[in-house]
N, C-alpha and C positions, 0 to 999 in steps of 0.2 A: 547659302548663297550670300555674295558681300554685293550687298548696297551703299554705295557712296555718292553723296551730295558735292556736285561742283557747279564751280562760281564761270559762265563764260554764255559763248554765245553753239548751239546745237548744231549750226549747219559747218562750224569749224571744227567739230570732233573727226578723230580718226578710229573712232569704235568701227568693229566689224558691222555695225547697222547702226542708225539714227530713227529715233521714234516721233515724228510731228502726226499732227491729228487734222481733222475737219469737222462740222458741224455738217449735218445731211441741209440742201440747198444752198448750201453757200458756194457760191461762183469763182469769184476773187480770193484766193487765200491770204491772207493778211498774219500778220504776227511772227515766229517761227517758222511756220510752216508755206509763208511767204517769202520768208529770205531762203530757204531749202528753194523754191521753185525760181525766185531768179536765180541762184546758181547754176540750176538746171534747163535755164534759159528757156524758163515757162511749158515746161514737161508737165508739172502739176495741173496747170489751168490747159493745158491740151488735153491730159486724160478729163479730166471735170468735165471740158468740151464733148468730149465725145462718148459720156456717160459712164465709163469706165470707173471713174472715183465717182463716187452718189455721198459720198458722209455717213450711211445708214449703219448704226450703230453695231457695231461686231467686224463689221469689215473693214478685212486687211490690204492692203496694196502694196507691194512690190515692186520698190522703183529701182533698176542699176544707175548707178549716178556715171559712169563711164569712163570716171578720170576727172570729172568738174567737181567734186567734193573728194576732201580727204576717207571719209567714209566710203566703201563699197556698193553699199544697198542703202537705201531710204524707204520706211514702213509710213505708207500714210493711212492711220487708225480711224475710222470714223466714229464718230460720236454720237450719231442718232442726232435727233431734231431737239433743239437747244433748251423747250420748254419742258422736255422728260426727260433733263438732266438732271444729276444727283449724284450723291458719294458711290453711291451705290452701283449706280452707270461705269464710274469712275474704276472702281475698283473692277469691276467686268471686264471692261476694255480693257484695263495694264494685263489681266489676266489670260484675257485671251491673247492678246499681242505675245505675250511671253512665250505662252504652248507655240502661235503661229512660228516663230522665230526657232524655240526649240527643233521643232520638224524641219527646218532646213539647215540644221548643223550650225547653228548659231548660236557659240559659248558665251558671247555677252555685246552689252550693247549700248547706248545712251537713249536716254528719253526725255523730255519734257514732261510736264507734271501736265494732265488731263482734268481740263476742269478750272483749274486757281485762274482767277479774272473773270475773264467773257465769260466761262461759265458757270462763275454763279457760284462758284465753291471760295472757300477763304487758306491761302496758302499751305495755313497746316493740316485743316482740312484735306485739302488736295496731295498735301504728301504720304498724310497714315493712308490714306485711300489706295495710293500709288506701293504701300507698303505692303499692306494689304494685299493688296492683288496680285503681285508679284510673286508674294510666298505662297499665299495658296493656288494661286492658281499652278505654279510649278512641280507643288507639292504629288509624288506619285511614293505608292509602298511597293519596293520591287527588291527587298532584303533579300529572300530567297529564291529571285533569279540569278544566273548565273552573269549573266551578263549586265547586269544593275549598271544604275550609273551611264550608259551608253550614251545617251543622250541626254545633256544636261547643262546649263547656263548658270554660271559659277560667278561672274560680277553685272552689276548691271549699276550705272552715272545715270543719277536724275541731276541734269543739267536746269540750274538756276539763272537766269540773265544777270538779274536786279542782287548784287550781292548784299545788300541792306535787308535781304528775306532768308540768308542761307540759314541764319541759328532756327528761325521761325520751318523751314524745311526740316532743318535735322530733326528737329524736334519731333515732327509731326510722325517721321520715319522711324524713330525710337519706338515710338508708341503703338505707330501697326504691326509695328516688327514684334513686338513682346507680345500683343494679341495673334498675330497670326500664329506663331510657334506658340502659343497655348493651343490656338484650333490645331495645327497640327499634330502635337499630342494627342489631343483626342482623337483623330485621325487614327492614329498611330494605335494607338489601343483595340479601336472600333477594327480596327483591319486586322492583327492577330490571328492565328489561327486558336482555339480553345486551348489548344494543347501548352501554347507558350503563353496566351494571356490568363493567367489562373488568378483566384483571390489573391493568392501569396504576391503574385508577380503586380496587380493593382497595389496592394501594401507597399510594395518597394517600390514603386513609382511616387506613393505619395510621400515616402521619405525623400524621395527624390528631389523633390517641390519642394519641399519646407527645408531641406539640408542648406545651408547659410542665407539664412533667413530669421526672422522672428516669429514664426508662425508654430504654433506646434503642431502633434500629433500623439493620435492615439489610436494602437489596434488590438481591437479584442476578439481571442481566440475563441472557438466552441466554447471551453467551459464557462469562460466568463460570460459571453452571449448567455447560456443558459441560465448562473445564477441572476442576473439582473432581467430575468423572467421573460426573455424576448423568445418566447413560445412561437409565433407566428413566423420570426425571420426563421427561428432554431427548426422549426417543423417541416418548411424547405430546405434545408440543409442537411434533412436527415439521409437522404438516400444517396449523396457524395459521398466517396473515400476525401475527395479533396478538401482541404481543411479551410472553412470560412474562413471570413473577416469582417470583422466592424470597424469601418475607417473614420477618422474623424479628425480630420483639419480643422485648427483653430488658428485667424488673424484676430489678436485685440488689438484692432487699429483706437479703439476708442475706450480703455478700459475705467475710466472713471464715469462711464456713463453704459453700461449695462445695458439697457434697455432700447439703446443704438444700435440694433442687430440684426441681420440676418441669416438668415440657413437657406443654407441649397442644399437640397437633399439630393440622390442621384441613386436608381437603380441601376445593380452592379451581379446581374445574372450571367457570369463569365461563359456559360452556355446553358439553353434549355433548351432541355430534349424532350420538354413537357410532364416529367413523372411519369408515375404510372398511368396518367389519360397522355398517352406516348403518342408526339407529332407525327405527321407523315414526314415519308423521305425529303418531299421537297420544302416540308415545312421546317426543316431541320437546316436548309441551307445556308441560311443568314443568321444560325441563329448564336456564331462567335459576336456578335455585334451587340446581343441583348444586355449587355453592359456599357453600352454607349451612355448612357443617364451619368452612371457612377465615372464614367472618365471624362463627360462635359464637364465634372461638378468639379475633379483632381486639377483637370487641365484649366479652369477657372480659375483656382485658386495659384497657380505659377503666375497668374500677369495681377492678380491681386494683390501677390505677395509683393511682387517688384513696383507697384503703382503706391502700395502703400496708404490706402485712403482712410481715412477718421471715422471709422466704422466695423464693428464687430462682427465677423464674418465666421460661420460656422458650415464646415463642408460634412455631410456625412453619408456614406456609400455603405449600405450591407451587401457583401461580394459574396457571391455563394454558386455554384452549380444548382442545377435544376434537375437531379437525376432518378433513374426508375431502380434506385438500386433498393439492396436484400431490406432494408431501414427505413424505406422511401414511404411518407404519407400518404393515405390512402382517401378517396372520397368516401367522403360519412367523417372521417376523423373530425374531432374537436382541439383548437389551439387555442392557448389564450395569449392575448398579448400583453405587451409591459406595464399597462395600463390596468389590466383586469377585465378588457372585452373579448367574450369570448367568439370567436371565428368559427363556422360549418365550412369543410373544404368540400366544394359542389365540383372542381374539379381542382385537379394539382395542374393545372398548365394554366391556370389564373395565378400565378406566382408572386409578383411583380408588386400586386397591391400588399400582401401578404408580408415581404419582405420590409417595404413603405410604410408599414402600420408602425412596425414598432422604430424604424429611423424616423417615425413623425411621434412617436411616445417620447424617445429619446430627447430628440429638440423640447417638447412642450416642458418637459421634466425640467430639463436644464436653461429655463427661461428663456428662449426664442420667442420674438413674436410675430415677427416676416418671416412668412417660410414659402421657399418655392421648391416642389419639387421637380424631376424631368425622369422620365423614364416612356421606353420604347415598350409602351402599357398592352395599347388593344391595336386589332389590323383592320376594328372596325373604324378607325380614328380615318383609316386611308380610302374607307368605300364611303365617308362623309365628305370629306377633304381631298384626297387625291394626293400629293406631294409637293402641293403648291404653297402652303401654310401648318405649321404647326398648330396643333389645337390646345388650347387653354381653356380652365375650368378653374372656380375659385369658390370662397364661402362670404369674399366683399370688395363690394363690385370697383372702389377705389382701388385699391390693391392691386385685382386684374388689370386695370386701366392704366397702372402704374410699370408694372411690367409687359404689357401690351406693348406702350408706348416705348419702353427699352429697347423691346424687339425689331419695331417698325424704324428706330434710329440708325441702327446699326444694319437695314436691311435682312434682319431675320423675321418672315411673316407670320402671325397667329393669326388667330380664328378663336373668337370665344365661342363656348357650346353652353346651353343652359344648365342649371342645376336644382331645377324643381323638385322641391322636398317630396313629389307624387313619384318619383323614378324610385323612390328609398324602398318602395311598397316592393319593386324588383330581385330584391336580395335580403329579405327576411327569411330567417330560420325558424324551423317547429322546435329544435333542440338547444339552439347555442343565439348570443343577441344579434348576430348576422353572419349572413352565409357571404363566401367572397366569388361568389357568381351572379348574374341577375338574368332573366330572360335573352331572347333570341334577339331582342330588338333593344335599341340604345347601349350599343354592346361598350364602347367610349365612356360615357357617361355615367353608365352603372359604375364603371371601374372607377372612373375618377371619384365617385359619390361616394364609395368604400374607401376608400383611401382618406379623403376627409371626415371619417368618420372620425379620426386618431388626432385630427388637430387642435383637438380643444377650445381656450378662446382665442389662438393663433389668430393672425390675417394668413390666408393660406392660398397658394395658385397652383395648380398643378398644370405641367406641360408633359403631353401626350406624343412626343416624337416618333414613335413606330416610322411613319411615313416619312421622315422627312432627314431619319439619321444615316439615310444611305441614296445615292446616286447607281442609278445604271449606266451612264451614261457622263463623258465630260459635258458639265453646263455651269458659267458664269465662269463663278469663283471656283466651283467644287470637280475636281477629277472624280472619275470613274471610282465609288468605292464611298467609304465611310463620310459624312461630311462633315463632324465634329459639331454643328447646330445644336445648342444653341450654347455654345461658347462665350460669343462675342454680347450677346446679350446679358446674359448673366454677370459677365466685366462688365455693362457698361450699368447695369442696374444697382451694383454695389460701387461704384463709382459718383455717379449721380446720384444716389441716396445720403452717398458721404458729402455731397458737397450742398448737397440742400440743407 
């Protein structure tokens, strides 16, 4: 979709629609959205009158302008009430307005930026927000319908008054835009059916990312996973025909200084059908998506790469099926990992940490000392949480609070969960130094607490997305399907870590 920044005034454009807004309670519309209703010879402040326009944030209205603007239609968006405004609001509205307008055959349109001034937001602010919202929320995967594409808005003019803010504009729109088509890739992958998103197929996506660029990569096949001892990732991957991968994106934004570093780990189970402790049918439905982890962490790295920040960024994804095949691990088996910790598998559909052990060996080995990882871990995460917040879990409590607050910037919510060394008593083994199951109860927490078992003296967080990597439903920002979370955080973490 092309977005373009112009210089004029909203209520003179001849787009098939014009986008002004309101604040919920406000009477009088003033600003844009004031010169739009004297055109309209006070249509705006007659619906206001007679309750029809309220402001309340999400709602759309429907103005025909009749012949009194060169425009057809006028969208007046409301904004919710002024003091629970935010980028975040911001981006919702563009998002929803966008879908609204899509549904009535509306290929494109002009808008005003939501939010920059009266409400509180700073121009370019208000634009990546306006960019933001746009892509994603327009964003639909409809490759293999036939009829794809039917519906769909191909330009949209965020119209600027004040031309002394346009470069301050583009800019801002640059910047959502290279974030948003990151979250859309990941989108993009999460939605896949298993059959086209395979390890192989994650591999060439993250060539894809790093192809002119400065970034590198490196993927290592089965044999190689086995000789560098990664027993644990190698032990789930035994009951695939399809052939792993170990992914490993490298930006040295910062290479004289080493120790400037992070890692996003990302698990990359292109399907689990649980091994041989074998899911149900319905638990098997969503389960192309269980590589959502490993393609936040791919799709990160494209708006990293093009941001370019002063900071060593390490992505690493083990991609592997999950299968009950002839080779497939069995419960009671013994793995060891790259480290020399031996693993009890208490069941094979606890995968997730299993594969995480040895991409958090990896990192430690190769001097990481912020590591964050994400993976769509336990479904206990979703009977603590619901869908409302991603849950995080850490080994220092700066760290969490560091990427917490990432989160909460960019409007991706956590939820911290404790990590009391008394849960560890949960997943001790009579045969090997820990089993990668824990009791019935802290089903979340056990898993995340195994996983850090691998971090050594890392600062380490882990995000627990099960619940949060997928939508039923169009809401906000996010259509019906994969939602690419936590994307935007994870850019905005190696971002603001570079610039501190």
């Amino acid at each position: 979709m092309q977005i373009d920044v112009v210089n004029g005034d909203v209520a003179k454009r001849e787009d098939p629609a014009i986008v002004v807004n309101l604040f919920e309670g406000v009477t009088q519309p003033a600003g844009a959205t004031g010169a739009v209703d004297d055109a309209l010879d006070g249509a705006v402040s007659d619906l206001i009158e007679q309750g029809d326009i309220t402001g309340k944030k999400g709602e759309n209205v429907l103005i025909y302008s009749l012949g009194k603007l060169k425009s057809k239609r006028v969208v007046v968006a409301g904004l919710g009430k002024s003091e629970d405004f935010d980028a975040n609001s911001a981006r919702e509205i563009h998002a929803g307005v966008a879908r609204f307008l899509r549904t009535r055959g509306v290929n494109g349109y002009a808008t005003i930026l939501h939010g920059a001034g009266v409400g509180g937001l700073d121009t370019s602010e208000a634009a990546q927000a306006a960019a933001e919202g746009l892509i994603l929320g327009l964003y639909s995967f409809d490759k293999y319908k036939s009829n794809a594409g039917a519906e769909s808005i191909d330009a949209v003019n965020i119209v600027e008054f004040d031309a002394k803010k346009l470069a301050e504009v583009e800019c801002g729109v640059e910047r959502g835009r290279a974030i948003a088509e990151a979250v859309n890739l990941a989108r993009e992958m999460g939605n896949e059916p298993a059959n086209y998103m395979t390890p192989t197929r994650m591999a060439e996506i993250a060539l894809d990312v790093t192809r002119g660029t400065e970034m590198s990569l490196t993927v290592l096949d089965r044999s190689e996973i086995e000789q560098l001892g990664m027993g644990s990732f190698a032990g789930v991957a035994q009951g695939t025909e399809e052939p792993p991968k170990f992914i490993v994106i490298r930006h040295d934004g910062d290479p004289d200084n080493p120790d400037n570093n992070l890692g996003l780990l990302g698990k990359g189970i292109t399907f689990d059908s649980g091994g041989l402790d074998i899911k149900s049918a319905a638990g098997m439905l969503t389960m192309k998506s269980d590589m959502s982890g490993g393609a936040c962490v791919i799709a990160a790295m494209k708006a990293i790469g093009a941001f370019n920040p002063k900071i060593n960024v390490w992505a690493i994804v083990p991609a592997t099926e999950n299968m009950p095949g002839r080779r497939a691990q069995r419960p009671g088996d013994v793995v060891t990992a790259m480290n020399g910790k031996t693993i009890e598998i208490g069941n094979t559909d606890a995968e997730g940490r299993l594969v995480l052990a040895d991409a958090l060996c990896y990192a430690v080995e190769n001097g990481v000392t912020r590591i964050v990882d994400v993976a769509t871990l336990t479904g206990a995460i979703g009977v603590a949480l619901g869908d409302g917040a991603t849950g995080v879990f850490g080994n220092d409590q700066g760290w969490v609070d560091t990427v917490v607050e990432a989160g909460n910037s960019v409007g991706e919510r956590m939820w911290q969960l404790p990590t009391y060394a008394s849960y560890k008593s949960e997943y001790s083994s009579d045969i090997a130094d820990i089993r990668n199951t824990g009791g019935r109860g802290a089903g979340a927490i056990t898993g995340a607490l195994i996983i850090g078992e691998f971090a050594g003296d890392s600062r380490w967080a882990h995000l627990d997305i099960a619940a949060t990597t997928r939508t039923t439903s169009d809401r906000g920002i996010n259509p019906k399907g994969s939602t690419g979370v936590p994307v935007r955080t994870l850019v905005e973490l190696a971002t603001s870590l570079a610039s501190n």
